[in-house]
PAZAPA-4460 file (N, C-alpha, C; in steps of 0.05 Angstrom, whole numbers, plus 32768, in hexadecimal, padded with zeros to 4 digits):
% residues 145
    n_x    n_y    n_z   ca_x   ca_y   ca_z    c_x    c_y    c_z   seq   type   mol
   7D77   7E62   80DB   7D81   7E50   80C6   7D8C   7E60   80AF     1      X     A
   7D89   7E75   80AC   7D86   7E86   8093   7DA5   7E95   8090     2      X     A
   7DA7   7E95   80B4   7DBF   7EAB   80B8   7DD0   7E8C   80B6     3      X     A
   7DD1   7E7B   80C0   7DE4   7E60   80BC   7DEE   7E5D   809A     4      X     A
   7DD6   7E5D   808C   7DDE   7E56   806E   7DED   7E72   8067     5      X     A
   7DEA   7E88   8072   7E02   7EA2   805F   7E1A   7E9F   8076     6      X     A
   7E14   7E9B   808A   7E2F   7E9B   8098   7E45   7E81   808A     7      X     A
   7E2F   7E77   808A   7E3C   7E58   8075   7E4F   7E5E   8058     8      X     A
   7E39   7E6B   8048   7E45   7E70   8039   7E5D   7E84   8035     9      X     A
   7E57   7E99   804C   7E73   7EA9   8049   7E89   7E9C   804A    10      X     A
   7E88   7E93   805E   7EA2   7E7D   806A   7EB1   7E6B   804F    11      X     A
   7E9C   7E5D   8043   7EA9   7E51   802A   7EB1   7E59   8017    12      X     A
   7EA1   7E7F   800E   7EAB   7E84   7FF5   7EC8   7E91   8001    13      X     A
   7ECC   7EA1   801C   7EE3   7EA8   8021   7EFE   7E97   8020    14      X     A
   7EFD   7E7A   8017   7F0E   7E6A   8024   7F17   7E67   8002    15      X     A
   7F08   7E72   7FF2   7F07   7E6D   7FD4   7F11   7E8C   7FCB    16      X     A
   7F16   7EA0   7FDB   7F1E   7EB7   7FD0   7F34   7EC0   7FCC    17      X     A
   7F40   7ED4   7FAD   7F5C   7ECF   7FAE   7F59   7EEE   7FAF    18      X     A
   7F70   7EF8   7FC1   7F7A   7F12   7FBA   7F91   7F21   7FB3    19      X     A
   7F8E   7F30   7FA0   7FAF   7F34   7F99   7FB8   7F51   7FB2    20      X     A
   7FCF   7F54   7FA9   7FDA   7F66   7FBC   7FE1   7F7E   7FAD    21      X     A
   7FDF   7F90   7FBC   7FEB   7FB0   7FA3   8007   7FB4   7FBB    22      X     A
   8017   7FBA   7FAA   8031   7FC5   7FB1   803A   7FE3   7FA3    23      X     A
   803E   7FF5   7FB3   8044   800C   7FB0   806B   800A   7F9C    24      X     A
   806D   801C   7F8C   808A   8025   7F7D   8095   803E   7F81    25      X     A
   80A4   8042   7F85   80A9   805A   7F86   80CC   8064   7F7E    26      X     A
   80D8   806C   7F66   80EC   8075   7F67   80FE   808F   7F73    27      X     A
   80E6   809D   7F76   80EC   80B7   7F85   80EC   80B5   7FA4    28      X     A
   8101   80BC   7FAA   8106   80B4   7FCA   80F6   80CC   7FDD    29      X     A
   80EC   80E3   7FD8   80DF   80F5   7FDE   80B1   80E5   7FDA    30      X     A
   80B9   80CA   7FCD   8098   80CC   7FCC   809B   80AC   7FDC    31      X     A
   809F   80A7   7FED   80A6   8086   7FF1   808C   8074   7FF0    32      X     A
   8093   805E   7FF0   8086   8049   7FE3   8091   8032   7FF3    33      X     A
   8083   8019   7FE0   8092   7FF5   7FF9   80A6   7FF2   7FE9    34      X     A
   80A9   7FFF   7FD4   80C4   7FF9   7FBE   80CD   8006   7FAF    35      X     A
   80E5   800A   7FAE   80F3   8024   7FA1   80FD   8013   7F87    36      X     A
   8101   8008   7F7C   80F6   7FF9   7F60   80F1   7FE2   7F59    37      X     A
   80E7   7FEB   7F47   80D4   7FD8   7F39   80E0   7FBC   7F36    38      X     A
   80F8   7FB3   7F30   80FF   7F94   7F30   80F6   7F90   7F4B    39      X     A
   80F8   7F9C   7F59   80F5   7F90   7F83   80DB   7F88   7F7E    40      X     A
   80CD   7F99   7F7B   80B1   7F9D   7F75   80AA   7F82   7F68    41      X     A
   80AE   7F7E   7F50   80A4   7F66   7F3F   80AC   7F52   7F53    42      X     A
   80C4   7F48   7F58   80CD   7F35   7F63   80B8   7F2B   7F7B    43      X     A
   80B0   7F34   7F88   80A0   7F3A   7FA8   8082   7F33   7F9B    44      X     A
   807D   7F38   7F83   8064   7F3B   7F81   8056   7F1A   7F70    45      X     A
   8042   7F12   7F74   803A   7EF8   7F6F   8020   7F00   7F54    46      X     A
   8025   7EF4   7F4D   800C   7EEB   7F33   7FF3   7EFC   7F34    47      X     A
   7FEB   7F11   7F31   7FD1   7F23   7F32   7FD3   7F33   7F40    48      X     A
   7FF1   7F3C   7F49   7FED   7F54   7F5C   7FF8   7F6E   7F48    49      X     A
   7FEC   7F82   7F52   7FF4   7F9D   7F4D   8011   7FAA   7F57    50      X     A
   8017   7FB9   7F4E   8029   7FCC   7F43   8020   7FE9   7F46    51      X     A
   801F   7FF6   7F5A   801B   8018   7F57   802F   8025   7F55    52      X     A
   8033   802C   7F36   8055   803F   7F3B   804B   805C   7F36    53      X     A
   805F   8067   7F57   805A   807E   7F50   8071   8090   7F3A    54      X     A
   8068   80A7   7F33   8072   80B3   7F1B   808A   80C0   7F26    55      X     A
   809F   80C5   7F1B   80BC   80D4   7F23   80C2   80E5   7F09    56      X     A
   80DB   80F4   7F12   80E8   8103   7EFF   80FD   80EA   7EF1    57      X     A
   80FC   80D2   7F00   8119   80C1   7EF0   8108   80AB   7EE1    58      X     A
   8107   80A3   7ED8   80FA   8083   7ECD   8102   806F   7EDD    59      X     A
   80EC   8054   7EDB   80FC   8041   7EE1   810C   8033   7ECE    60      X     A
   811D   801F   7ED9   8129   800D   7EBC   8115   7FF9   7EB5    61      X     A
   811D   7FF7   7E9B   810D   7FD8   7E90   8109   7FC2   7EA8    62      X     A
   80F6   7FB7   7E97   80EC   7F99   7EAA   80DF   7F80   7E97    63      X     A
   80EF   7F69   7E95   80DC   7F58   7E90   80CC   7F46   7EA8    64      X     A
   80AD   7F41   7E94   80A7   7F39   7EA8   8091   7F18   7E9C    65      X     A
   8098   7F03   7EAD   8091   7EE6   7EA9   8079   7EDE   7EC2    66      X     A
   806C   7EF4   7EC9   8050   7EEB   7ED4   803B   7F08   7ED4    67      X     A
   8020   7F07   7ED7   800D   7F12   7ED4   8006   7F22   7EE5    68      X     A
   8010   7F3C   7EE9   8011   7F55   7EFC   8004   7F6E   7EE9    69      X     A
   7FFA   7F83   7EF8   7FEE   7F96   7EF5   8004   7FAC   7EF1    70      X     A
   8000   7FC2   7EE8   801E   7FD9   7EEC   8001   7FF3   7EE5    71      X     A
   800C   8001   7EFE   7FF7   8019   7EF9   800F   8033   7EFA    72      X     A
   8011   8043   7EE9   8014   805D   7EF5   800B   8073   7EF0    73      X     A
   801A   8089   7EF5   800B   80A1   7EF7   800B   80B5   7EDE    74      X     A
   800B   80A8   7EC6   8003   80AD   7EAC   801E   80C1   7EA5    75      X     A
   8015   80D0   7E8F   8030   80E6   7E81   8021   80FD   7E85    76      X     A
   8038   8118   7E7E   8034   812B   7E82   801F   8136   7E95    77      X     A
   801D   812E   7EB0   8012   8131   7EC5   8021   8150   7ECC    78      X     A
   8010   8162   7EDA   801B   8180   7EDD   8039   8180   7EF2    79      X     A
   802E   8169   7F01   8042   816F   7F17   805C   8159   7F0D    80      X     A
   805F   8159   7EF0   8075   8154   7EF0   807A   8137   7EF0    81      X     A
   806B   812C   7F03   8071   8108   7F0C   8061   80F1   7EFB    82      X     A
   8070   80F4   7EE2   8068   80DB   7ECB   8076   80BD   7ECF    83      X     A
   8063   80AC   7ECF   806C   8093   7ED1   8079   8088   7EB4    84      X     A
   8096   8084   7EB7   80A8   8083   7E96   80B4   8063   7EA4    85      X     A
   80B9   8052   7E91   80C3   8036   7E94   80D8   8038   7E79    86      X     A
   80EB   803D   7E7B   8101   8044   7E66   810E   802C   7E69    87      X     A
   8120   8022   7E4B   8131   8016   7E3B   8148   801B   7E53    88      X     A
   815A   7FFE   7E57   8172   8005   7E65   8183   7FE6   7E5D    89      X     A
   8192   7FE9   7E55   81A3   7FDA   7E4D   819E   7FBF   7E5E    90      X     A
   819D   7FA6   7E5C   819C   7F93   7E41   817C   7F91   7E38    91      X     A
   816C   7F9D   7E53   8157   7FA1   7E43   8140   7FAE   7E39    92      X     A
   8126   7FA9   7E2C   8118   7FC6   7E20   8108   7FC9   7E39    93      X     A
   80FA   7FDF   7E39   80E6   7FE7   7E44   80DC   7FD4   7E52    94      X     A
   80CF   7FCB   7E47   80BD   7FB9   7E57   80B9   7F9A   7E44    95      X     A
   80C0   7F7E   7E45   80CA   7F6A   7E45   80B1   7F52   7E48    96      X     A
   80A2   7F44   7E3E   8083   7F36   7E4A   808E   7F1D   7E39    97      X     A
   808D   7F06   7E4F   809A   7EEC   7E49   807B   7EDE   7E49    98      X     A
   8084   7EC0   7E3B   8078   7EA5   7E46   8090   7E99   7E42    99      X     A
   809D   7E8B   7E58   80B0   7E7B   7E60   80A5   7E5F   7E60   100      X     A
   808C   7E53   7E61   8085   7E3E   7E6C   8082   7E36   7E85   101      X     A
   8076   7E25   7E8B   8073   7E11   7EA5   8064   7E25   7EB2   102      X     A
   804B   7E31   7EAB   803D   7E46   7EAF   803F   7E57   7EAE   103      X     A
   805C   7E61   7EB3   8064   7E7F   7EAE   805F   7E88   7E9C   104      X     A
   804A   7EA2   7EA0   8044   7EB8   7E84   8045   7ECF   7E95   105      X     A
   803C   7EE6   7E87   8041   7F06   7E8A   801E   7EFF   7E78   106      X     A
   800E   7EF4   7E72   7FF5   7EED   7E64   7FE6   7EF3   7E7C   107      X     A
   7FD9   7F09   7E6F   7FBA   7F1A   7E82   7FC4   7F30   7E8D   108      X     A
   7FE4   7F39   7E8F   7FE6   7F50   7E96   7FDF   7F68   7E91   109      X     A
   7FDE   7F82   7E95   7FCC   7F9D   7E96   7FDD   7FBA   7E9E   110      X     A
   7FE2   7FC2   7E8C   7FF4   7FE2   7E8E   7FE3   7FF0   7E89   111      X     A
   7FE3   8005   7E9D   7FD0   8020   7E9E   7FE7   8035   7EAC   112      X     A
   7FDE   8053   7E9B   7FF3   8064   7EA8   8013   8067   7EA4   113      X     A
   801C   804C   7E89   8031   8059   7E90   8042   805C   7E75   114      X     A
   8059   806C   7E75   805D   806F   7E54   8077   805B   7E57   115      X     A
   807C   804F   7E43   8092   803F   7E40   80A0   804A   7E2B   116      X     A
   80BE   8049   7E34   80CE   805F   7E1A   80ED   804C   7E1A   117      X     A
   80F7   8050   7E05   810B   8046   7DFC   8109   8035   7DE7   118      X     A
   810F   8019   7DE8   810B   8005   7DDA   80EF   7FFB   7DE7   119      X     A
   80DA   8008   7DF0   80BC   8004   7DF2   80BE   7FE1   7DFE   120      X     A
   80A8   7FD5   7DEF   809A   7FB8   7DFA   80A1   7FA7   7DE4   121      X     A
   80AE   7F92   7DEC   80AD   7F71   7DE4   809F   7F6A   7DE6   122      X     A
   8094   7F55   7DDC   8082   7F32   7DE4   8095   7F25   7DD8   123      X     A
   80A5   7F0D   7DEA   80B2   7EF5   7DE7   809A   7EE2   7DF2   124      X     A
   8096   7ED0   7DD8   8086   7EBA   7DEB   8092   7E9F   7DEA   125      X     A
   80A7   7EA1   7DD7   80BC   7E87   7DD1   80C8   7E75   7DEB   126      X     A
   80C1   7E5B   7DF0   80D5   7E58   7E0A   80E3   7E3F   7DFA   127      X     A
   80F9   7E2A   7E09   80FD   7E1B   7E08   80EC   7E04   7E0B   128      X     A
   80E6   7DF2   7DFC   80D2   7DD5   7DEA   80B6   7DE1   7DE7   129      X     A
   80B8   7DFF   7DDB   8096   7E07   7DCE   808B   7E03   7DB9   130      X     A
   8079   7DFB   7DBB   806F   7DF8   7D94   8069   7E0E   7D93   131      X     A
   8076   7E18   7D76   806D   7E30   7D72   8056   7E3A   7D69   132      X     A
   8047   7E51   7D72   802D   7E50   7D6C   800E   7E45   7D74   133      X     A
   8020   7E35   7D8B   8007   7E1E   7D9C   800F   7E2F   7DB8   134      X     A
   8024   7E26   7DC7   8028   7E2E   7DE5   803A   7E45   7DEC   135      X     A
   8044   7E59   7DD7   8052   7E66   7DDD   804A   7E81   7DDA   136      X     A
   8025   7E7D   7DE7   8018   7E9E   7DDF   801C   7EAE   7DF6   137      X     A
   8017   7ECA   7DF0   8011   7ED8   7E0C   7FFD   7EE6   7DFE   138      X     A
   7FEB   7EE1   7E16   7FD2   7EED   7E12   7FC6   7F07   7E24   139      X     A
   7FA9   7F11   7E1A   7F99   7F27   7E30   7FB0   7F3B   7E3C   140      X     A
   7FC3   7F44   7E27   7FCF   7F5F   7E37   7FC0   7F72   7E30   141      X     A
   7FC6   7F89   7E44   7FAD   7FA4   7E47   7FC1   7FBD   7E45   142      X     A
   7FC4   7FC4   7E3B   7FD5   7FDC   7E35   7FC2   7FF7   7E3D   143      X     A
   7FBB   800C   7E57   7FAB   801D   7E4B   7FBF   803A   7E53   144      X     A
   7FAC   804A   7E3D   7FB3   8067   7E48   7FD8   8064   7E4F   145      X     A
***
């Protein structure tokens, strides 16, 4: 009876479990990865998944981004050279964190590892019919290291 009630319960909490997915980056064609950049990357990727970029001699370009993803890389001045850099590229900065509405946020996202250079980080939280100051927050971003 004992093994029925945990077998039981496994079964239910598994049907209740969410998991995000990590996806590999990679701009250096010598270190490959599931994506050689980062827009592919975001695009493919759903609401709580990770981002492992690895570090290159080139940067990636800017990215905005309007849902709740992880971005890890492989920090600065690392010996061997391979710093994870998210550079400014024309029309936009560095790195870009919306609330659009109709759930869409970049709210709870988490940067570790990586240096952002150029015109650095935005928060736009303005969308079309927001009150301002009520629904147009972005919240719990994690900037580390």
């Amino acid at each position: 009876m004992k093994t029925f009630f945990l077998t039981s319960i496994s079964i239910i909490l598994s049907l209740f479990s969410v998991s995000a997915t990590q996806w590999t980056v990679s701009n250096d064609p010598t270190r490959p990865a599931q994506f050689s950049s980062l827009q592919a990357a975001y695009d493919a990727a759903s609401p709580g998944d990770t981002l492992l970029l690895s570090g290159s001699q080139t940067a990636y370009p800017g990215i905005t981004m309007s849902k709740p993803l992880t971005l890890m890389g492989e920090g600065m001045n690392n010996p061997d050279g391979f710093n994870t850099v998210i550079a400014y590229s024309y029309p936009y900065v560095a790195l870009k964190l919306q609330n659009i509405g109709n759930g869409q946020s970049a709210s709870g996202s988490r940067f570790e590892g990586i240096h952002f250079a150029g015109d650095y980080v935005r928060f736009e939280g303005n969308f079309s019919g927001s009150t301002p100051g009520v629904n147009n927050l972005l919240e719990d971003i994690h900037f580390e290291r």
